[in-house]
ZAFI-101249 format. One record per residue (C-alpha): x, z, y; residue in three letters; residue number from 0. Coordinates in Angstrom, 2 decimals, decimal comma. Each point is the difference from the previous one (the first is absolute). Example, Ala and Ser with C-alpha at 12.3 -4.5 7.8 and 13.67 -1.06 7.14 Angstrom:
2
<<12,30 7,80 -4,50> 'ALA' 0>;
<<1,37 -0,66 3,44> 'SER' 1>;
***
This chain:
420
<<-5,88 -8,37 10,11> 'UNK' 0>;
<<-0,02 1,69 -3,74> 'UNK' 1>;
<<0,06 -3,76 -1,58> 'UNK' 2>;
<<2,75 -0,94 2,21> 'UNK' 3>;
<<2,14 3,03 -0,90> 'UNK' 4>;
<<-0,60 -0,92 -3,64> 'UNK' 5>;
<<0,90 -3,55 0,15> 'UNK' 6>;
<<2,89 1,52 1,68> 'UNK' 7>;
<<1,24 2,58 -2,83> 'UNK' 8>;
<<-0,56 -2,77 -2,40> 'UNK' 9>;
<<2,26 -2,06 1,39> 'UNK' 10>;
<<2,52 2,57 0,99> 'UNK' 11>;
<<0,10 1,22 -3,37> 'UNK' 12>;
<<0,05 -2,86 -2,04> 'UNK' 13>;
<<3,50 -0,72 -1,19> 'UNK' 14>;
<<-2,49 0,62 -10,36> 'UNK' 15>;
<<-1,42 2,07 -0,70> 'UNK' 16>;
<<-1,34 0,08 -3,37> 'UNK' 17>;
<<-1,63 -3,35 -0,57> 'UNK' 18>;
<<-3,68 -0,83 -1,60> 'UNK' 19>;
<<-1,87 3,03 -0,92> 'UNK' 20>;
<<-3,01 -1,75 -2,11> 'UNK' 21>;
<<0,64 -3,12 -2,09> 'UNK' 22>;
<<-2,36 -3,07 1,01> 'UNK' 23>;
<<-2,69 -0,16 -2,78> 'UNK' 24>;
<<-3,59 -1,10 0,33> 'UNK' 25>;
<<-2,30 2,58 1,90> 'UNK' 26>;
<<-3,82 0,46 0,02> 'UNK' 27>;
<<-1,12 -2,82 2,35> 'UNK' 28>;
<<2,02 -2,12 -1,42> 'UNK' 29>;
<<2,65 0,49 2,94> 'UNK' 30>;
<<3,75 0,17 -0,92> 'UNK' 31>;
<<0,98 3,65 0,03> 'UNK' 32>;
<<1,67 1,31 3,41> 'UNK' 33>;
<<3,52 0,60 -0,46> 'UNK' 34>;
<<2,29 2,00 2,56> 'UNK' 35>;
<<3,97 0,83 0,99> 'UNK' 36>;
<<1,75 1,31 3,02> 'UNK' 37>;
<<-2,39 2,71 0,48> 'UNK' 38>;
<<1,39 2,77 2,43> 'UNK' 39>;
<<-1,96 2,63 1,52> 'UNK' 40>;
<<0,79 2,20 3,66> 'UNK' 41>;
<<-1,87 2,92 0,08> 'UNK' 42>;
<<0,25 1,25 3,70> 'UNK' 43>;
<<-1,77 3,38 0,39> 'UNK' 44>;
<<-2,51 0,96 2,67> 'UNK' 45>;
<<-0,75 2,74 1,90> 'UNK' 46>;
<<0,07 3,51 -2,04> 'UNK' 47>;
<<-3,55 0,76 -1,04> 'UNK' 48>;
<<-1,31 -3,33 0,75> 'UNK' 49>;
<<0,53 -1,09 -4,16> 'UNK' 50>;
<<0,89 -3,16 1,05> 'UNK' 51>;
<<3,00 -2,14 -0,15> 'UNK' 52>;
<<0,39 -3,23 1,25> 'UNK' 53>;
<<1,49 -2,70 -3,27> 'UNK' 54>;
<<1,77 -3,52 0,61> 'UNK' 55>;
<<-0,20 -1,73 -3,25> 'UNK' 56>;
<<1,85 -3,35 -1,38> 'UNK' 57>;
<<-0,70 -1,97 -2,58> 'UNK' 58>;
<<0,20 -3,26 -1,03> 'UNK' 59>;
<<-2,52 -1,78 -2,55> 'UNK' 60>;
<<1,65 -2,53 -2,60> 'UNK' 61>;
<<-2,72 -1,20 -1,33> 'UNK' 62>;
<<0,56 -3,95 0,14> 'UNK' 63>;
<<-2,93 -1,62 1,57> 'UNK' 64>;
<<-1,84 3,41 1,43> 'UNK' 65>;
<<-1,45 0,15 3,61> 'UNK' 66>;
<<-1,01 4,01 -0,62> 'UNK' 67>;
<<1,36 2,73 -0,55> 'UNK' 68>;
<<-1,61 3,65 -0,88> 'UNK' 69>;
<<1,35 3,35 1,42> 'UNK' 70>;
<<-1,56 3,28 -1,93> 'UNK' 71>;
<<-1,02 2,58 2,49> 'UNK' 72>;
<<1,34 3,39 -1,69> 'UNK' 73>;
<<-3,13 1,64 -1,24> 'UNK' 74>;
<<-0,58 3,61 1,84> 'UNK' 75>;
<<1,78 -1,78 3,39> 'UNK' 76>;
<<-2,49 -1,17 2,55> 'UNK' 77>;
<<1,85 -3,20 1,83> 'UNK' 78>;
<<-0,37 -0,85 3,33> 'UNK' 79>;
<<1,93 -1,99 2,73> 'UNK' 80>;
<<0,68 -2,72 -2,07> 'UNK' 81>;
<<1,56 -3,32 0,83> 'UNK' 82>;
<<1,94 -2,76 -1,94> 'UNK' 83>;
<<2,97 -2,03 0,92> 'UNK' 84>;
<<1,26 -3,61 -1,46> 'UNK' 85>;
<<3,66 0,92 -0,96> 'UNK' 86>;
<<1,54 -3,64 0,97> 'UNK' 87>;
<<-1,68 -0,09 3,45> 'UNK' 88>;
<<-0,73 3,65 0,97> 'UNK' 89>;
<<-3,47 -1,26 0,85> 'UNK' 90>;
<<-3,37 1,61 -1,34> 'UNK' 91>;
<<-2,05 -0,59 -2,72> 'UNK' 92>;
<<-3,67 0,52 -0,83> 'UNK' 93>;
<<-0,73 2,03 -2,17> 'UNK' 94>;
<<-2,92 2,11 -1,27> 'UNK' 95>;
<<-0,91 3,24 -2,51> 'UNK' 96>;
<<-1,60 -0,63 -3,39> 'UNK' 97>;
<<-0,90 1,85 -3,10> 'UNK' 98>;
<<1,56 -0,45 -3,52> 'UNK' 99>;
<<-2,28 -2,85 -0,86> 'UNK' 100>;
<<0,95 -2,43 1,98> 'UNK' 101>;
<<3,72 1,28 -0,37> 'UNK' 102>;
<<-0,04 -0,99 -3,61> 'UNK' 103>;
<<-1,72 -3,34 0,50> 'UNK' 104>;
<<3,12 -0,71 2,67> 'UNK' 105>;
<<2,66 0,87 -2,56> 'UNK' 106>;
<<0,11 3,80 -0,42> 'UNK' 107>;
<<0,53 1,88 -3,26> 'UNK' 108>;
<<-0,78 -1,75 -3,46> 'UNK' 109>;
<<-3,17 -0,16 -0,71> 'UNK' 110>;
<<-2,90 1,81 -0,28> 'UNK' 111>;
<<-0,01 3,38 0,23> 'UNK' 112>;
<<3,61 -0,06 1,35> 'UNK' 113>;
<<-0,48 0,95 3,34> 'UNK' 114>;
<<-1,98 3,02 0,89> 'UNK' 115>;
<<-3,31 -0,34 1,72> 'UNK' 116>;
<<0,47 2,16 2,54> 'UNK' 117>;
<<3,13 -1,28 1,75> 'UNK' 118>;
<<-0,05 -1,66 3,15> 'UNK' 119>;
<<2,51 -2,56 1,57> 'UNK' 120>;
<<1,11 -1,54 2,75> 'UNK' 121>;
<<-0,63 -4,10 -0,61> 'UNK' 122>;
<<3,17 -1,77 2,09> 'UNK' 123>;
<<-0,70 -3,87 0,36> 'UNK' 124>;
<<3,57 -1,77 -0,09> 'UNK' 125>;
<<1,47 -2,26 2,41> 'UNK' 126>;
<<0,53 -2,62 -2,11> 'UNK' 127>;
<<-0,28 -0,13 -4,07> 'UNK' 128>;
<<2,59 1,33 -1,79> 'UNK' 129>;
<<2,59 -2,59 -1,06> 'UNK' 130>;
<<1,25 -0,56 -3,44> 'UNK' 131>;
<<2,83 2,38 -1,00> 'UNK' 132>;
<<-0,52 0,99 3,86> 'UNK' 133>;
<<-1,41 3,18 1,81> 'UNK' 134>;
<<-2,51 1,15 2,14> 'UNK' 135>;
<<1,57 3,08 2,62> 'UNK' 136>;
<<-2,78 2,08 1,45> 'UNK' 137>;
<<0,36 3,20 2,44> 'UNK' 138>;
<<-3,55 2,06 -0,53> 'UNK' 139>;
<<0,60 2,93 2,98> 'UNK' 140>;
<<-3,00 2,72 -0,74> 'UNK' 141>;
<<-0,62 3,63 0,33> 'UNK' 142>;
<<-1,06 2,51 -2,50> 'UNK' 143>;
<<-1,21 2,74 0,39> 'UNK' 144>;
<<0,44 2,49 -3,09> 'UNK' 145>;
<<0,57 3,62 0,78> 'UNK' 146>;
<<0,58 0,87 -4,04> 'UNK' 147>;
<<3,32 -2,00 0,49> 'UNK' 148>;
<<1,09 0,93 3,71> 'UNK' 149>;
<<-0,62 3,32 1,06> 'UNK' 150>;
<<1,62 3,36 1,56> 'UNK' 151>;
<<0,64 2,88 -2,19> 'UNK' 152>;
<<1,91 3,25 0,84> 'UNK' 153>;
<<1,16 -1,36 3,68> 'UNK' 154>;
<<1,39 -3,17 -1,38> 'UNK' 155>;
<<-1,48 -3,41 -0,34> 'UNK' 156>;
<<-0,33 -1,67 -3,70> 'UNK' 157>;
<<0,10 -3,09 -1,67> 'UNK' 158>;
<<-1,14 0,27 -3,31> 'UNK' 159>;
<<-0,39 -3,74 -1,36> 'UNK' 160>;
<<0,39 -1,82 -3,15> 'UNK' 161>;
<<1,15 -3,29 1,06> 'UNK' 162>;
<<0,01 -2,26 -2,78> 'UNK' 163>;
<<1,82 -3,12 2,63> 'UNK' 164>;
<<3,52 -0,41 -0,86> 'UNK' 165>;
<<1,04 -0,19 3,35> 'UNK' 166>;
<<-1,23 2,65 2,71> 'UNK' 167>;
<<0,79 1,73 3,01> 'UNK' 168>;
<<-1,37 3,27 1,72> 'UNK' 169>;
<<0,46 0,69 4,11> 'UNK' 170>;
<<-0,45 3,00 0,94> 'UNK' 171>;
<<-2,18 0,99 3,59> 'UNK' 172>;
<<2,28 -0,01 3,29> 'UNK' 173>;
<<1,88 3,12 0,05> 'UNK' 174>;
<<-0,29 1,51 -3,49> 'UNK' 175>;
<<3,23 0,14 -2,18> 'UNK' 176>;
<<-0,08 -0,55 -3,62> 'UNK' 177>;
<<0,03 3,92 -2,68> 'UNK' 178>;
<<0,09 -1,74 -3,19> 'UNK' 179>;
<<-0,64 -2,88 -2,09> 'UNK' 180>;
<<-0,92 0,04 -3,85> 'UNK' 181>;
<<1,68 -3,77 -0,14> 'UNK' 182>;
<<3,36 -0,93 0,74> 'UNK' 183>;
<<0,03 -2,23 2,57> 'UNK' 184>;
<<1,46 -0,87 3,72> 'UNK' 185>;
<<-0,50 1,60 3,03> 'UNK' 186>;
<<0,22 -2,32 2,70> 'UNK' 187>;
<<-1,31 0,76 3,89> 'UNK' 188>;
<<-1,88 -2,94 1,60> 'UNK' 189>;
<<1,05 -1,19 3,26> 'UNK' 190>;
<<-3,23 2,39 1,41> 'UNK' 191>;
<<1,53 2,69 -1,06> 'UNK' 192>;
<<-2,13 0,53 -3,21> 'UNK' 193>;
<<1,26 0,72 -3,43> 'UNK' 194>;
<<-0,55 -2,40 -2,66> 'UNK' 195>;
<<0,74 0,79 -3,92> 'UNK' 196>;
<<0,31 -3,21 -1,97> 'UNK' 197>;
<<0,68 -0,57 -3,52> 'UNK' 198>;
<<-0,47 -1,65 -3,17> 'UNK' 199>;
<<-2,45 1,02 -2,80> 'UNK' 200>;
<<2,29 -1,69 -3,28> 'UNK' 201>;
<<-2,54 1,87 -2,32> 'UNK' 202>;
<<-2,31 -1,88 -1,77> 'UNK' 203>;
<<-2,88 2,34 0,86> 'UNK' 204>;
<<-1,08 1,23 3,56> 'UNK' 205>;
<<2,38 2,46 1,62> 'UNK' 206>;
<<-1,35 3,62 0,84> 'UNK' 207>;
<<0,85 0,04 3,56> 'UNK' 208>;
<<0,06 3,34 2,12> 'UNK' 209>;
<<1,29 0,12 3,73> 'UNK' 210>;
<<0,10 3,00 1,91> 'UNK' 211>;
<<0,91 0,34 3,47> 'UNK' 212>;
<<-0,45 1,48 3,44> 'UNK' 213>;
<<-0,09 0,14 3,51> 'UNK' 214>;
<<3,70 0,28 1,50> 'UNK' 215>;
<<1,41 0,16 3,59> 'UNK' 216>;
<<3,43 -1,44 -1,38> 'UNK' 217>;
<<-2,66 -3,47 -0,54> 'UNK' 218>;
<<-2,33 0,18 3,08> 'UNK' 219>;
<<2,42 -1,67 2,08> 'UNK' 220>;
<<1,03 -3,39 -1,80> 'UNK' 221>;
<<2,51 -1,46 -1,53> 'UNK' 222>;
<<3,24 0,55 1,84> 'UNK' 223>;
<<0,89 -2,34 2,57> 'UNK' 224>;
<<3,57 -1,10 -2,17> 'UNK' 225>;
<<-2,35 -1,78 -2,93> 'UNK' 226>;
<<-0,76 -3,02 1,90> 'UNK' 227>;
<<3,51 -1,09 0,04> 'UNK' 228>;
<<1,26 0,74 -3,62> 'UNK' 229>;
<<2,93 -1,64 -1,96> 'UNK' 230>;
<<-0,55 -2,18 -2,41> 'UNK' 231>;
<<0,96 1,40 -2,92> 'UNK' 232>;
<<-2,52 3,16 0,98> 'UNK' 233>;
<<-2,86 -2,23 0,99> 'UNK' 234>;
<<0,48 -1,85 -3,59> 'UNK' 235>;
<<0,24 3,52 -2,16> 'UNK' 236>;
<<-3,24 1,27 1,81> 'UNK' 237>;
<<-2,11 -3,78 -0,47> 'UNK' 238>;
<<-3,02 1,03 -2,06> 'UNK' 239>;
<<0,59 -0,92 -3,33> 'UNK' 240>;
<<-3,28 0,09 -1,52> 'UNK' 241>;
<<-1,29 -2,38 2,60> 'UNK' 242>;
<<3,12 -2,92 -0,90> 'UNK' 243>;
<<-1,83 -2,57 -1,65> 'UNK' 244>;
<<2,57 -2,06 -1,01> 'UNK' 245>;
<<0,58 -1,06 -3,74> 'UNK' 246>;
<<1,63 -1,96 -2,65> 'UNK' 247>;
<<-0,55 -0,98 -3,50> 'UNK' 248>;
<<2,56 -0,90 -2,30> 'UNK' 249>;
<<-0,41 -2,27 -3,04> 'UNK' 250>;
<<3,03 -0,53 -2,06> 'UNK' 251>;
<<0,73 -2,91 -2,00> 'UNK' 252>;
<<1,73 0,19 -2,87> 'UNK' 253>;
<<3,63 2,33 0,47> 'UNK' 254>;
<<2,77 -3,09 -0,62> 'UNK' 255>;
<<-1,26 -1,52 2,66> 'UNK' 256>;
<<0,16 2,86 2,30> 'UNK' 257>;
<<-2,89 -1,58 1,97> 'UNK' 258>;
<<-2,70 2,07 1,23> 'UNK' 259>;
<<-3,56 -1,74 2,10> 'UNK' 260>;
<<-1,12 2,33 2,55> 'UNK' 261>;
<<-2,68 0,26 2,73> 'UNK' 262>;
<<-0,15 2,57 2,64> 'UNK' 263>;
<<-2,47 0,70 2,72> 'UNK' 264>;
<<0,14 0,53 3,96> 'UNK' 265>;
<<-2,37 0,64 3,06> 'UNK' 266>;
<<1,59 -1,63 2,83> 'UNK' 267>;
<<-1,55 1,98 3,57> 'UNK' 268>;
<<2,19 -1,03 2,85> 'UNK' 269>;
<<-1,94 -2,12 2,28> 'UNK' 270>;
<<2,01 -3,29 0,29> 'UNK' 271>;
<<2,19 0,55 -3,02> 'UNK' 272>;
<<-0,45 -3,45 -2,34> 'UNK' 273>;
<<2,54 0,55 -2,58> 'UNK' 274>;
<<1,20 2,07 -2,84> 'UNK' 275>;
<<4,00 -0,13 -0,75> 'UNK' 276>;
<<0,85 1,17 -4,10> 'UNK' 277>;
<<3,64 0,86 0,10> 'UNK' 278>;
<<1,29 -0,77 -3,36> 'UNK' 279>;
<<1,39 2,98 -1,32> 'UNK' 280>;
<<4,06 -0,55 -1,09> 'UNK' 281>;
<<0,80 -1,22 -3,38> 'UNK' 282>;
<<-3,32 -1,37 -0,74> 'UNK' 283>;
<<-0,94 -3,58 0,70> 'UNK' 284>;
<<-3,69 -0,97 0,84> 'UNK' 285>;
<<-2,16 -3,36 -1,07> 'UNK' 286>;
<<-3,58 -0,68 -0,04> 'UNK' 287>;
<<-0,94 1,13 3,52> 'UNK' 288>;
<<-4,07 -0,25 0,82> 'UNK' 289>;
<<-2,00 2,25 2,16> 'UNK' 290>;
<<-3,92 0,03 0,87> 'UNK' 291>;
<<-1,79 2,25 3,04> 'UNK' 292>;
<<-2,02 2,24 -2,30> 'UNK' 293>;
<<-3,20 0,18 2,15> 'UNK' 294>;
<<-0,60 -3,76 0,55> 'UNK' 295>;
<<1,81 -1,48 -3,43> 'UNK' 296>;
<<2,24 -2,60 2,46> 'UNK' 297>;
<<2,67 -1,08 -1,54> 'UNK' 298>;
<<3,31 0,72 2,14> 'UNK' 299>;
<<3,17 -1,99 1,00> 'UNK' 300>;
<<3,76 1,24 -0,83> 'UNK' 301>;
<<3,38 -0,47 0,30> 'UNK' 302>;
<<2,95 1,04 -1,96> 'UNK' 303>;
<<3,19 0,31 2,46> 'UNK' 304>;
<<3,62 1,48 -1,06> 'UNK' 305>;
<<3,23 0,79 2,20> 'UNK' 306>;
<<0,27 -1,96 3,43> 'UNK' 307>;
<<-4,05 -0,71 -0,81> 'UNK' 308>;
<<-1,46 3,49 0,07> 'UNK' 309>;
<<2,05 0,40 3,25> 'UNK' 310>;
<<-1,47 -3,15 1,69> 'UNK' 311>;
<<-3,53 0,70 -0,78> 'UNK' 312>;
<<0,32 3,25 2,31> 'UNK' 313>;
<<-2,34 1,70 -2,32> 'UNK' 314>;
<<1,47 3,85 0,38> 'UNK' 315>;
<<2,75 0,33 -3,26> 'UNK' 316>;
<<3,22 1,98 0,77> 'UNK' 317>;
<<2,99 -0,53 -1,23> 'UNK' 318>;
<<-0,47 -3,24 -1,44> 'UNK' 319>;
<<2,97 -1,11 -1,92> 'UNK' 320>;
<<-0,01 -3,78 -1,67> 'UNK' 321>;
<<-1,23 1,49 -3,14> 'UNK' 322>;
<<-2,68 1,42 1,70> 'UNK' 323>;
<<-3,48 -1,81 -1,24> 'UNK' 324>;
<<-3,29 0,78 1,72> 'UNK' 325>;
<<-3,54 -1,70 -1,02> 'UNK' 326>;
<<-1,97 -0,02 3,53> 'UNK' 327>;
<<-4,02 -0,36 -0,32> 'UNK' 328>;
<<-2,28 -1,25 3,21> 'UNK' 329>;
<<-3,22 0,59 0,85> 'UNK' 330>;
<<-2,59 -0,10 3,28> 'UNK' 331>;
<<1,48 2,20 2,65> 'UNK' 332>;
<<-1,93 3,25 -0,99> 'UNK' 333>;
<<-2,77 0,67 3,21> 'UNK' 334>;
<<-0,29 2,85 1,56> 'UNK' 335>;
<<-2,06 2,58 -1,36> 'UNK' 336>;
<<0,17 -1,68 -3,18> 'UNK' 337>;
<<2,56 -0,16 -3,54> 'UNK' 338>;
<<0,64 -2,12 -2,57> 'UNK' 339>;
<<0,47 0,79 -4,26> 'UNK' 340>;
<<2,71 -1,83 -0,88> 'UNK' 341>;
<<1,18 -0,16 -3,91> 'UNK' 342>;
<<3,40 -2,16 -0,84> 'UNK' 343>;
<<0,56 -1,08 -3,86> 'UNK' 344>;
<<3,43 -0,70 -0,97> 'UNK' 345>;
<<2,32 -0,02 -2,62> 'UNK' 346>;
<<3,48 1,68 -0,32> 'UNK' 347>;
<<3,08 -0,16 -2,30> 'UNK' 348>;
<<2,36 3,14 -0,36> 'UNK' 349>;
<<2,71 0,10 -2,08> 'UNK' 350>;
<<0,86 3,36 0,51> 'UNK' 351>;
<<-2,94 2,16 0,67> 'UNK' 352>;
<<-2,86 -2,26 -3,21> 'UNK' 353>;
<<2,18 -0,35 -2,81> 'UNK' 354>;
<<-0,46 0,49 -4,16> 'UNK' 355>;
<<3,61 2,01 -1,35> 'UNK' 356>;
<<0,58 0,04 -3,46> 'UNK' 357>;
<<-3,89 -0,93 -0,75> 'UNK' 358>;
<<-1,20 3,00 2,19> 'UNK' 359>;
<<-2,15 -1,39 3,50> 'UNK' 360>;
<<1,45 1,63 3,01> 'UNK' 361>;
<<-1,76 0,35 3,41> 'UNK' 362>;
<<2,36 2,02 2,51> 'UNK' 363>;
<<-2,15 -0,63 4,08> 'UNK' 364>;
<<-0,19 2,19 2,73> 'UNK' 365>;
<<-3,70 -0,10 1,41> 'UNK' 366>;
<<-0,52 1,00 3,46> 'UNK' 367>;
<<-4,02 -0,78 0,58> 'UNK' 368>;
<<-2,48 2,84 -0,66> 'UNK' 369>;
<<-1,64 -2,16 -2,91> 'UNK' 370>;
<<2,22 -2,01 -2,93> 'UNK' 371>;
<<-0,92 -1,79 -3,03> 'UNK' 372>;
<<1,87 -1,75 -3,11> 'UNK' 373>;
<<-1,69 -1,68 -2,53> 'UNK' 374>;
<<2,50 -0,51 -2,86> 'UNK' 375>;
<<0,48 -3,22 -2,07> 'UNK' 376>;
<<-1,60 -1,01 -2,58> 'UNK' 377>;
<<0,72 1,53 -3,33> 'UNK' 378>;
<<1,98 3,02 1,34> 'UNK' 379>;
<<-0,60 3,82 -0,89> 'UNK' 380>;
<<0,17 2,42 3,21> 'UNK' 381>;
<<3,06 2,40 -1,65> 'UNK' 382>;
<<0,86 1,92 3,43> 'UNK' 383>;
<<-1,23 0,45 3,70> 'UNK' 384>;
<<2,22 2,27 2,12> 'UNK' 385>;
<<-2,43 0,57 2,63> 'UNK' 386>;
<<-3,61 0,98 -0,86> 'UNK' 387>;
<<-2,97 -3,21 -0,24> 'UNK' 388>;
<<-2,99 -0,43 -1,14> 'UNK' 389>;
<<-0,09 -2,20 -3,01> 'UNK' 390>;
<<-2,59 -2,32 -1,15> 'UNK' 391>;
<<-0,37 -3,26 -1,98> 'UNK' 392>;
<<-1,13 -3,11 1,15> 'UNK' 393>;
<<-2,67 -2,44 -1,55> 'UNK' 394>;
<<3,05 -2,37 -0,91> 'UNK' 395>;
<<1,74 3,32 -1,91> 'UNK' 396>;
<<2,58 0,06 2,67> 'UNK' 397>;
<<0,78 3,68 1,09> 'UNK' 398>;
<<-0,16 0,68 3,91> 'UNK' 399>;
<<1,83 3,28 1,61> 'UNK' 400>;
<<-1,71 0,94 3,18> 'UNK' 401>;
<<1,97 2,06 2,08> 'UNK' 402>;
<<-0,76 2,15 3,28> 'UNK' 403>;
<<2,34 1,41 1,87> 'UNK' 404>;
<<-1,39 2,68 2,95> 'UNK' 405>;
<<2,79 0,62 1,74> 'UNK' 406>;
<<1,84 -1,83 2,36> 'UNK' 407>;
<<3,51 -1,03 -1,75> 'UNK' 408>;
<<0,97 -2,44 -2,79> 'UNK' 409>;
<<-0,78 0,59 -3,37> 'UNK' 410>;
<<3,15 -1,59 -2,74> 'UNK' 411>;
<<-2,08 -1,23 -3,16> 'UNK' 412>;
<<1,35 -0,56 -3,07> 'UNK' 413>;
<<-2,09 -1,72 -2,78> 'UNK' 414>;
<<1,02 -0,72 -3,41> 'UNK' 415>;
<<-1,76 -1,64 -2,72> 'UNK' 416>;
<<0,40 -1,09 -3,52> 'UNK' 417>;
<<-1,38 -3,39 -1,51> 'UNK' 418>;
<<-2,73 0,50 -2,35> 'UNK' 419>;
***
């Protein structure tokens, strides 16, 4: 019953995520080292005074080629109630609990001396290898139990975690409301009634999480009745942003061409659903289309349609005018139970958004997903970013702005840059 209800939030909740945490680089063993994105972590709290709280984990491993992947077991929890879920199928996977040896002969750490002795991990055996610039999506469902970190103090219950995941959520027991939280974040009730606080961790370090709360009559009976038929607009504002795992990368070419390549990736979890429609936003044109399913590496069919064409194919655009240009991917009719990674490559031209003015490079794009990235052209200088990123510079001495944006609305990004 527990593995079904995970398989069950996985799929409910899968709709970037900071990409690969560890660069691939020999490890002791000779194994490639394990590399990891996606990661996103739901804490959901246990009785008070048990210590324990239940955590559904996802990750995927991106290590071409792999068939394991390693999970650290947080030193000073004991785990327990542990199972492990295929993320393309929903079915389970064998796995097993090793010490740091045979960790670092799989792929973990450096090299010798890298990975401390004492830590233990959960060994996941893949459903298939990992395919080349592909991923491998894994659900581990466990329970710890740690009373340092959850415990009651002064009437109230407390989480007091540092969570170094990017991506996390805390839920609350049935019927306790939340008294404060250290972190912003949202506050979102679960269709069980529970409170859930969700955010984003954008630091580069772990964040210093404290939750209080406590036991409320106002929350013992539910969620009211009204919630299960919201409008839209509401049900949109209160989606769980940390949990949207959709994401683009940007790589402009050179500013006089106004031509940017892109990819961007999307779990597809509607049983029967076997295509993905990219409306092509208005004044830019689009070229270049390709996609691949991430999981398997199969290469995917498209079409490009415009006007009367996008209409015909009945594939769900509004308001289709004959300007109107949609690039429609297919795929196998997702199963139930299961989802599918999809990530589409293509290449766009936009005269007035990508442009170089009087020698200065000028990116002006509003970014809706959670998770954004432009890697500038070659030869440019990053002059101005009006919305904070992280910064970093590639092996090819191209400079790449990542950008995360926690909360639910569009973010309007203007880049400039000056040629070196």
């Amino acid at each position: 019953m527990r593995g079904a209800i995970a398989k069950a939030l996985f799929l409910m909740l899968a709709v970037a995520p900071l990409r690969v945490y560890a660069q691939r680089g020999g490890a002791a063993g000779g194994a490639p080292r394990q590399t990891q994105s996606d990661d996103y972590t739901r804490y959901e709290l246990l009785a008070p005074g048990t210590g324990k709280f239940r955590i559904l984990y996802e990750v995927t491993a991106t290590t071409a080629g792999t068939t394991q992947f390693f999970n650290a077991i947080r030193q000073g929890s004991v785990a327990s109630e542990e199972s492990v879920f295929d993320g393309m199928t929903g079915k389970a996977l064998r796995f097993d609990e090793v010490g740091a040896e045979v960790a670092r002969a799989g792929g973990v750490g450096g090299g010798r001396g890298a990975v401390d002795t004492l830590q233990k991990y959960i060994r996941v055996w893949l459903a298939r290898p990992v395919p080349e610039e592909g991923e491998g999506r894994v659900l581990i469902d466990k329970t710890y139990f740690d009373p340092k970190s959850y415990f009651e103090e002064n009437g109230d219950i407390v989480f007091n975690r540092g969570l170094g995941i990017k991506r996390n959520s805390v839920v609350l027991p049935v019927g306790y409301e939340m008294v404060s939280s250290n972190y912003p974040a949202q506050v979102l009730q679960q269709p069980d009634g529970r409170i859930a606080i969700a955010f984003w961790n954008t630091t580069p370090g772990e964040a210093p999480v404290i939750l209080r709360a406590r036991k409320s009559a106002v929350m013992a009976g539910g969620p009211f009745a009204a919630n299960h038929a919201e409008p839209a607009d509401r049900v949109a504002r209160l989606d769980e942003r940390a949990r949207q795992n959709r994401e683009i990368v940007y790589f402009l070419q050179q500013p006089e061409t106004h031509a940017f390549d892109l990819y961007h990736d999307y779990t597809e979890s509607r049983a029967g659903v076997s295509y993905y429609v990219n409306e092509v936003r208005a004044g830019s044109t689009v070229s270049n289309p390709r996609a691949r399913v991430l999981d398997t590496g199969e290469e995917l069919k498209h079409e490009v349609l415009k006007g009367d064409a996008v209409t015909k194919a009945n594939v769900g655009v509004r308001n289709v005018t004959p300007q109107t240009e949609a690039v429609v991917f297919r795929f196998v009719p997702v199963p139930t139970g299961a989802s599918t990674r999809l990530r589409m490559y293509e290449t766009y031209t936009d005269t007035a958004r990508y442009k170089v003015l009087n020698g200065e490079l000028i990116w002006n794009r509003g970014f809706g997903r959670p998770t954004n990235a432009v890697v500038l052209p070659a030869g440019w200088a990053l002059t101005n970013s009006s919305i904070p990123a992280t910064v970093t510079t590639q092996a090819d001495g191209r400079v790449r702005l990542d950008f995360i944006n926690p909360r639910p609305d569009e973010v309007n990004v203007l880049i400039t840059a000056r040629k070196k």
